[in-house]
LUMVEX-555831 format. One record per residue (C-alpha): residue number from 1; residue in one letter; x, y, z. Coordinates in steps of 0.001 Angstrom, whole numbers, plus 500000, padded with zeros to 6 digits. Example, Ala and Ser with C-alpha at 12.3 -4.5 7.8 and 13.67 -1.06 7.14 Angstrom:
<atoms>
 vose rovex   east  north     up
    1     A 512300 495500 507800
    2     S 513670 498940 507140
</atoms>
This chain:
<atoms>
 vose rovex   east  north     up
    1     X 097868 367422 353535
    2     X 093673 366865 354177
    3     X 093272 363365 353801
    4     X 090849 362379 350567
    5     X 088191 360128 351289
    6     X 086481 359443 348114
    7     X 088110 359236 344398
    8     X 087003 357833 340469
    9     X 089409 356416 338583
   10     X 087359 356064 334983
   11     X 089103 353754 332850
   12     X 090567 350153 333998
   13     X 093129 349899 331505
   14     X 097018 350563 332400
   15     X 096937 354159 332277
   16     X 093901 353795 334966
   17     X 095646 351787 337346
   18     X 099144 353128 336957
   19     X 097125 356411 338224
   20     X 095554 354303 340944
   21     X 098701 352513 341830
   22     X 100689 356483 342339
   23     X 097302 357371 344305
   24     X 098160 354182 346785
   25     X 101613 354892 346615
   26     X 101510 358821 347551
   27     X 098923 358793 349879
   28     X 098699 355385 351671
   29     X 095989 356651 353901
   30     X 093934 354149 354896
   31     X 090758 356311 354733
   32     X 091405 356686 351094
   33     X 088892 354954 348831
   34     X 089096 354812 344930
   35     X 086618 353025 342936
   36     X 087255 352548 339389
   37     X 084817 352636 336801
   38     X 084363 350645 333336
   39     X 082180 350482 330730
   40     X 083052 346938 330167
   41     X 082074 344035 332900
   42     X 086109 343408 332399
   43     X 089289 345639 333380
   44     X 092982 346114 331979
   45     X 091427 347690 328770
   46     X 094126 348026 326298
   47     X 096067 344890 327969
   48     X 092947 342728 327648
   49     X 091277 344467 324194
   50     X 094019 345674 322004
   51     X 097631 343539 322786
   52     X 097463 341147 320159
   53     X 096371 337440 321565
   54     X 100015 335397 320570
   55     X 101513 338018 322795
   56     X 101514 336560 325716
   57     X 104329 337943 327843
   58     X 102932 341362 327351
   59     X 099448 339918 327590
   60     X 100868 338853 331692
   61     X 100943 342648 332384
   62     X 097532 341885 333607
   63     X 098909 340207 336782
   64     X 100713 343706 337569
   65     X 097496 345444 337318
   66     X 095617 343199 338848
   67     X 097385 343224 342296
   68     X 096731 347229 342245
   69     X 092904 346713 341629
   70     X 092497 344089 344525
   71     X 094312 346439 346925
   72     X 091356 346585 349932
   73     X 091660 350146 349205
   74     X 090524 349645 345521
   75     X 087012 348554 344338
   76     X 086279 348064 340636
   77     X 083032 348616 339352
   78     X 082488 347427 335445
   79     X 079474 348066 333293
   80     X 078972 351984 333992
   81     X 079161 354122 331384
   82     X 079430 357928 331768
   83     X 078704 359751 329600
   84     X 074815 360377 328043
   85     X 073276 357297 328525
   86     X 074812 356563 331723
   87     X 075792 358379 334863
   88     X 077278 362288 333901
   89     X 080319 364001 334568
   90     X 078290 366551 336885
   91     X 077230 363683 338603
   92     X 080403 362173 339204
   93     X 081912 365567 340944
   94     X 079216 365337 343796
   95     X 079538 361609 344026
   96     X 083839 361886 344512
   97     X 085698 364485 345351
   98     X 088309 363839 342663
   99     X 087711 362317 339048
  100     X 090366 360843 336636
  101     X 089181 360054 333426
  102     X 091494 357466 331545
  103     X 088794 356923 328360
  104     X 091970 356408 326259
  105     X 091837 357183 322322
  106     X 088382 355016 320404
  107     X 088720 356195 317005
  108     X 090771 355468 314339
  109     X 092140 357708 311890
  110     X 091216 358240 308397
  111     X 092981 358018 305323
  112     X 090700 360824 303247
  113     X 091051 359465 299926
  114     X 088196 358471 297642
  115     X 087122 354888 297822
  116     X 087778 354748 301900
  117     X 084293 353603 302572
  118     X 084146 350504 300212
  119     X 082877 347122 301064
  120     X 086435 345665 302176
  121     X 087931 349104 303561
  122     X 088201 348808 306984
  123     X 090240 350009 310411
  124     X 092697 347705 311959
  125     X 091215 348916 314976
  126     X 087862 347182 314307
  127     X 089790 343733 313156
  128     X 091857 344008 316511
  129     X 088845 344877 318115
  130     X 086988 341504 316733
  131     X 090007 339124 317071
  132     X 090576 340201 320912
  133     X 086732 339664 321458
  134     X 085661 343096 322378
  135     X 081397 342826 322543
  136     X 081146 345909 320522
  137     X 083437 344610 317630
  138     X 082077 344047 314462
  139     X 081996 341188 312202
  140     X 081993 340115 308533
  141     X 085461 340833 307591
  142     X 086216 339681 303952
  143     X 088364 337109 305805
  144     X 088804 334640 302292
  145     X 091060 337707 300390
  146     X 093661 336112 298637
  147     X 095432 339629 299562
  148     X 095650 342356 302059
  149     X 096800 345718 301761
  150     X 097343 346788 305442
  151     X 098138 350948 305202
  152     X 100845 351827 308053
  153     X 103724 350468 308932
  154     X 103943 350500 313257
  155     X 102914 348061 315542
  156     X 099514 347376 315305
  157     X 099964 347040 311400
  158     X 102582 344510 312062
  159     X 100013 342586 314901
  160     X 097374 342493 312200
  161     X 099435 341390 309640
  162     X 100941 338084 311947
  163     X 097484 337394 312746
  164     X 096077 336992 309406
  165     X 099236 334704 308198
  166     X 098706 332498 311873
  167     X 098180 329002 311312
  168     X 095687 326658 313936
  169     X 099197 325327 316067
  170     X 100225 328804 316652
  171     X 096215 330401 317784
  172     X 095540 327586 319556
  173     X 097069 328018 322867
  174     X 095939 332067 322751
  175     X 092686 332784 324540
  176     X 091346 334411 321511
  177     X 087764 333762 321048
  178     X 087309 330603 319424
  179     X 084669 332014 316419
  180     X 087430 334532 315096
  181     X 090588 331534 315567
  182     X 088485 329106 313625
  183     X 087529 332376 310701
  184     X 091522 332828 310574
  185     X 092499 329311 310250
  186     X 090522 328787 307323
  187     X 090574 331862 306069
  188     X 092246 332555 302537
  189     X 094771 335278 302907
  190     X 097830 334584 301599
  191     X 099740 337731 300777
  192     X 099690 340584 303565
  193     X 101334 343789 301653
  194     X 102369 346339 304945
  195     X 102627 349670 303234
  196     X 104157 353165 304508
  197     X 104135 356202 302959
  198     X 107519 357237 304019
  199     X 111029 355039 304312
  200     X 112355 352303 306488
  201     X 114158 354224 308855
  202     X 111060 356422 309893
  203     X 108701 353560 310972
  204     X 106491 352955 313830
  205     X 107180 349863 314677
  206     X 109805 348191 317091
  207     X 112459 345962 316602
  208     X 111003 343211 318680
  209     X 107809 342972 316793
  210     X 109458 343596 313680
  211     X 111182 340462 313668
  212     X 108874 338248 315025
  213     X 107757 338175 311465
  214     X 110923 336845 310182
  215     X 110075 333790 312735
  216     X 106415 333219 311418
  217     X 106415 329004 310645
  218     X 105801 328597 306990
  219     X 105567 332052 306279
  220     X 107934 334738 304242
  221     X 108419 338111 304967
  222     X 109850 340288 301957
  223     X 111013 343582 301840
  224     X 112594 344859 297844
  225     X 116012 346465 298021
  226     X 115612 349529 295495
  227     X 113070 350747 298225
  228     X 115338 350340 300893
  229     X 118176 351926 298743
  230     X 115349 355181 298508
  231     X 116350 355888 302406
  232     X 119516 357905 303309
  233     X 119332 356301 306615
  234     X 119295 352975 305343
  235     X 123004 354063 303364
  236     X 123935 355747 305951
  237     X 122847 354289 309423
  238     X 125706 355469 311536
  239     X 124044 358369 313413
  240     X 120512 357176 313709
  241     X 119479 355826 317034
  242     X 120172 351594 318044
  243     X 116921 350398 317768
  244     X 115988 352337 314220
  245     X 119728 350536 313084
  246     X 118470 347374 314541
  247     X 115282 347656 312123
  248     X 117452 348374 309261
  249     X 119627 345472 309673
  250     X 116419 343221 309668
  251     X 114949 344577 306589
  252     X 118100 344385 304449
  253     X 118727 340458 305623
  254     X 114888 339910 304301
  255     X 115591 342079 300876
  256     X 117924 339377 300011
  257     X 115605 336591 300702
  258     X 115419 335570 297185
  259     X 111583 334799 295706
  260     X 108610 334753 297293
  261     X 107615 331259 296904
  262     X 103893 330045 296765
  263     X 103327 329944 300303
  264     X 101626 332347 302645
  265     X 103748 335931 303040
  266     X 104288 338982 303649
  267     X 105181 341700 301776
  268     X 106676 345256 303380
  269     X 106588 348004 301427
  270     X 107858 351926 301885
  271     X 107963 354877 299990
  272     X 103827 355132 298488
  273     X 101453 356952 299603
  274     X 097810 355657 299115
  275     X 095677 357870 296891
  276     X 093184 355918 296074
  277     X 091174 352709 296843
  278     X 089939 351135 293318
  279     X 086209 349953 293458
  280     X 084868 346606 291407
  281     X 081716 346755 289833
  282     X 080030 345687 292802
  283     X 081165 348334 295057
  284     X 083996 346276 296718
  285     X 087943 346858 296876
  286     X 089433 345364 293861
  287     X 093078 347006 294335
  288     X 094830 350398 296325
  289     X 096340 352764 294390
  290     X 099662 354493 295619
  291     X 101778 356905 294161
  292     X 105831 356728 294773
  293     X 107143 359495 297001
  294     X 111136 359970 297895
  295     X 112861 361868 300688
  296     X 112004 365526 300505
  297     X 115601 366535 302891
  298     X 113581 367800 305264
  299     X 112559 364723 306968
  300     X 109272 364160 305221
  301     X 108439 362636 301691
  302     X 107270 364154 298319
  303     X 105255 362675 295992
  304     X 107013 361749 292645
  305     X 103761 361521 290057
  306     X 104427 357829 289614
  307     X 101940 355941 290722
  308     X 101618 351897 291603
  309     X 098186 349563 291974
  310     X 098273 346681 294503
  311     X 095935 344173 293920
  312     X 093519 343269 297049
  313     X 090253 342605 298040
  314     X 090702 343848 301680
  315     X 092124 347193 302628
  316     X 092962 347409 306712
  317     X 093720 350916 307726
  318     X 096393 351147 310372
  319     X 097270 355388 310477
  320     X 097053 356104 314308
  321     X 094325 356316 317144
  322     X 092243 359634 317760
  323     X 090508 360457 321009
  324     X 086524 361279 321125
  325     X 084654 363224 323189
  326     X 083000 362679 326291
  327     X 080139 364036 326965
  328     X 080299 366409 329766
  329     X 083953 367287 329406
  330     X 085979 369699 327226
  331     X 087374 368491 324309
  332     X 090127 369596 321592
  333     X 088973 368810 318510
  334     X 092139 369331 316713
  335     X 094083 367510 318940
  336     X 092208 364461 320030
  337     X 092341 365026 323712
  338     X 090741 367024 326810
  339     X 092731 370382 327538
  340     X 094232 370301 330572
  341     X 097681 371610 332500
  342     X 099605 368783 334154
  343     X 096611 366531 334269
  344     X 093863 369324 335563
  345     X 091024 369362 333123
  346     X 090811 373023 331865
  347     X 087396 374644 331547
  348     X 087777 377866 329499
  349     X 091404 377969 329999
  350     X 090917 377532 334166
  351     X 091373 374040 335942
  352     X 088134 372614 336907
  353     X 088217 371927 340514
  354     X 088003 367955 341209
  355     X 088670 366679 337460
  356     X 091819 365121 335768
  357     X 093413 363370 333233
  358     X 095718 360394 332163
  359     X 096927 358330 329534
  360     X 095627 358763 325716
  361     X 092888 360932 326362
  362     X 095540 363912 328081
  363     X 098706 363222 325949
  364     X 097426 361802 322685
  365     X 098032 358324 321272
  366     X 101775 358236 321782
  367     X 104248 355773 323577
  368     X 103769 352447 324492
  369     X 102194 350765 327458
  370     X 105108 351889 329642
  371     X 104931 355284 328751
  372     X 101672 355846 331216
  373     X 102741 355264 334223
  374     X 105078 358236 334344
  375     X 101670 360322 332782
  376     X 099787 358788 335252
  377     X 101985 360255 338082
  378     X 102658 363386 336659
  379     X 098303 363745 337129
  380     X 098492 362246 340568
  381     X 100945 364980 341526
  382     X 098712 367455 340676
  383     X 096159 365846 342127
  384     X 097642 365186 345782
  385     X 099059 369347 345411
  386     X 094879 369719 345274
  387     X 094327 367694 348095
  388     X 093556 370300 350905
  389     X 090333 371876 348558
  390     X 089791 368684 347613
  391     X 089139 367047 350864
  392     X 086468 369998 351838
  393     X 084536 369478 348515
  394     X 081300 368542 349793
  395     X 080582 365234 348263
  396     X 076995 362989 348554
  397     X 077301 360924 351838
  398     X 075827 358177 350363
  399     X 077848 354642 348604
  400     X 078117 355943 345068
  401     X 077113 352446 343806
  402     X 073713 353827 344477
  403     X 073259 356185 342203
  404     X 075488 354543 339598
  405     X 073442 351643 339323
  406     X 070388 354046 338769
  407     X 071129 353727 335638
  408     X 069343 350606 334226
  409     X 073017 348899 334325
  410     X 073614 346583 337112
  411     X 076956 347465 338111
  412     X 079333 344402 338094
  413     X 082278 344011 341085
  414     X 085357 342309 340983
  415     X 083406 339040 342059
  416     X 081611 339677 338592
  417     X 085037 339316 336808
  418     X 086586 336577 338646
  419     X 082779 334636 337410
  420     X 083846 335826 333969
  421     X 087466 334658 334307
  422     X 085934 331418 335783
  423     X 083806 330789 332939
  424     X 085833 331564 330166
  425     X 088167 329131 331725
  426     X 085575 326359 331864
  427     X 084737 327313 328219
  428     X 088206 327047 326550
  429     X 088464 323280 329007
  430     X 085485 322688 326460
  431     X 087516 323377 323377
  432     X 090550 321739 324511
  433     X 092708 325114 325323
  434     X 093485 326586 328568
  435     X 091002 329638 328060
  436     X 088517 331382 325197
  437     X 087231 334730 325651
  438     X 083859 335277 326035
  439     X 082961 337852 323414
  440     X 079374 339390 323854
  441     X 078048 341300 326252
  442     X 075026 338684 327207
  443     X 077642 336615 327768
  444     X 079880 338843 329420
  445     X 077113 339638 331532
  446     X 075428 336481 332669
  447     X 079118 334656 333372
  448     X 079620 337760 335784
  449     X 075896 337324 337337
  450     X 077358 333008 337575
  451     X 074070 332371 335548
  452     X 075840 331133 332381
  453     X 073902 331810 329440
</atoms>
């Protein structure tokens, strides 16, 4: 096999160093360079951005990933963006002589029922966003609603719901940013309704985060028996798989937890399917209406023409992820992801010489964290079965840095991070808690400059 010299990894979340981890592992060439690109001035993506801050064991993954990235081999390079504003696909193929793109899945998906766009609709993926302190998350969520009607019933609709039920004791020691922690704590939300359109037996979520809620201090987590009763797998467990069982068992102890109480909880819900989001007079969310569906027998639900309102004055919608396109690259619309075969980008059904895929952007947004490294090998097979043509692509001699800071963007190295790790250190010392996230991109940027702001 031709040695490889030069190779992009774009993407620094898992399923972009799980690809650059096989790339070490496979070919532990010591000519081989790999510089991985962000548009953030941080890495682990996902890990750092989406896992919900009181997570904190999974939140450690970023030790894993970080040993891969300071491999001498390995140089990452935050605050490039590719794409139309920023260095271009086209450029990228004479800069490396392999690409991986691991852009992951930025959209969320809609609902497409009337009243969606209210004042107080909103995706769970922008409140993650904005509690995790992404710099391009938005603010001014309707933070003071009595109740919330969160729409999906997997994981992150179970993160969003723990958050907004928190109290100070429990956000303190996360290194959430401390502007959203203090908007929780005092925030007014006292009911969190998690709703699913189909039964118990076919949600998203897993056990594990399921019953964290049942451990929630001061909080209750309700679940009504007649809906439970709606499920044939709930009656009859015995040949669905442990884990879906394991659910089960959690949601019948909480149906017979008696009343709710006055106190802050939560409120799980199956079998409606939202039709509806009811406007107030002054254009915000004043309720959801669903109507009651029931096992079809073919695995999917029906609706019933019964139909339920659920008071709320904030609607979060938790239905899935959805890739977008990058500019310069093919793109399935109907899927959500780049074509490709075994991790080669396809252009007009042949593989483009020199460009590949990983993680959400190739398979979809399925599987948990895990799930990519296997994806991420699967491309790096392909990739090292390329290597030969790959390794006599002609490729620019000069340091790509170059040309990708051309770009108006001052590219920031891992020295850049460990300044922003340093700092947001020193700022979370100043609050009393072991870190706080720095969570705008003049921040962001002058911490990894060691200016401060």
């Amino acid at each position: 096999m031709s040695a490889l010299k030069r190779v992009a990894v774009v993407g620094s979340g898992p399923s972009g160093v799980y690809t650059v981890q096989a790339l070490l592992d496979q070919d532990p060439s010591a000519a081989l360079a790999v510089d991985v690109l962000d548009r953030l001035p941080c890495p682990y993506g996902l890990v750092r951005y989406g896992v919900a801050p009181d997570h904190e064991k999974i939140k450690s993954l970023q030790q894993n990933l970080r040993r891969v990235l300071e491999d001498p081999r390995v140089r990452f390079v935050g605050n490039v963006r590719v794409g139309d504003d920023g260095v271009s696909t086209e450029e990228l193929r004479e800069l490396y002589q392999a690409v991986v793109y691991c852009v992951g899945a930025a959209a969320d998906r809609r609902l497409g029922i009337p009243g969606e766009d209210l004042d107080g609709s909103c995706s769970a993926t922008d409140f993650v966003s904005w509690y995790s302190g992404h710099p391009d998350a938005r603010d001014g969520f309707p933070l003071a609603a009595p109740s919330v009607v969160v729409i999906g019933v997997g994981n992150v609709a179970v993160d969003v719901a723990r958050m907004l039920v928190r109290g100070a004791a429990e956000l303190h020691g996360t290194d959430m940013p401390q502007r959203p922690l203090e908007d929780l704590v005092h925030g007014g939300s006292r009911t969190v309704h998690v709703v699913g359109r189909r039964g118990p037996s076919q949600a998203k979520f897993t056990t594990r985060e399921l019953r964290e809620l049942g451990t929630l201090p001061g909080v209750r987590t309700l679940v009504r028996e007649a809906e439970l009763a709606r499920d044939p797998g709930y009656v009859r467990p015995e040949g669905l798989p442990g884990p879906v069982r394991r659910n089960l068992a959690a949601l019948g102890d909480w149906s017979r937890g008696g009343a709710a109480g006055s106190g802050r909880r939560i409120e799980l819900r199956f079998f409606l399917r939202p039709v509806e989001i009811l406007g107030s007079d002054t254009g915000t969310v004043r309720a959801v209406r669903f109507e009651r569906t029931e096992p079809d027998g073919r695995g999917g639900v029906r609706g019933t023409g019964s139909f339920e309102d659920i008071e709320a004055r904030w609607v979060l919608r938790s239905v899935g992820y959805r890739g977008v396109p990058l500019p310069g690259l093919p793109f399935d619309a109907s899927r959500g992801t780049v074509p490709h075969d075994g991790g080669r980008v396809l252009r007009d059904g042949r593989p483009s010489p020199g460009e590949y895929v990983a993680g959400w952007i190739k398979r979809g947004p399925t599987g948990v964290i895990g799930t990519n490294r296997p994806c991420a090998k699967e491309t790096v097979a392909a990739l090292l079965a390329d290597a030969d043509a790959l390794a006599a692509r002609p490729v620019a001699e000069a340091d790509p840095l170059a040309r990708l800071g051309a770009r108006g963007r001052t590219p920031v190295p891992w020295s850049g991070w460990l300044n922003v790790e340093a700092a947001e250190a020193l700022l979370g010392g100043s609050l009393g808690r072991a870190t706080a996230k720095i969570a705008d991109w003049d921040g962001l940027l002058a911490a990894a400059r060691g200016t401060g702001r």
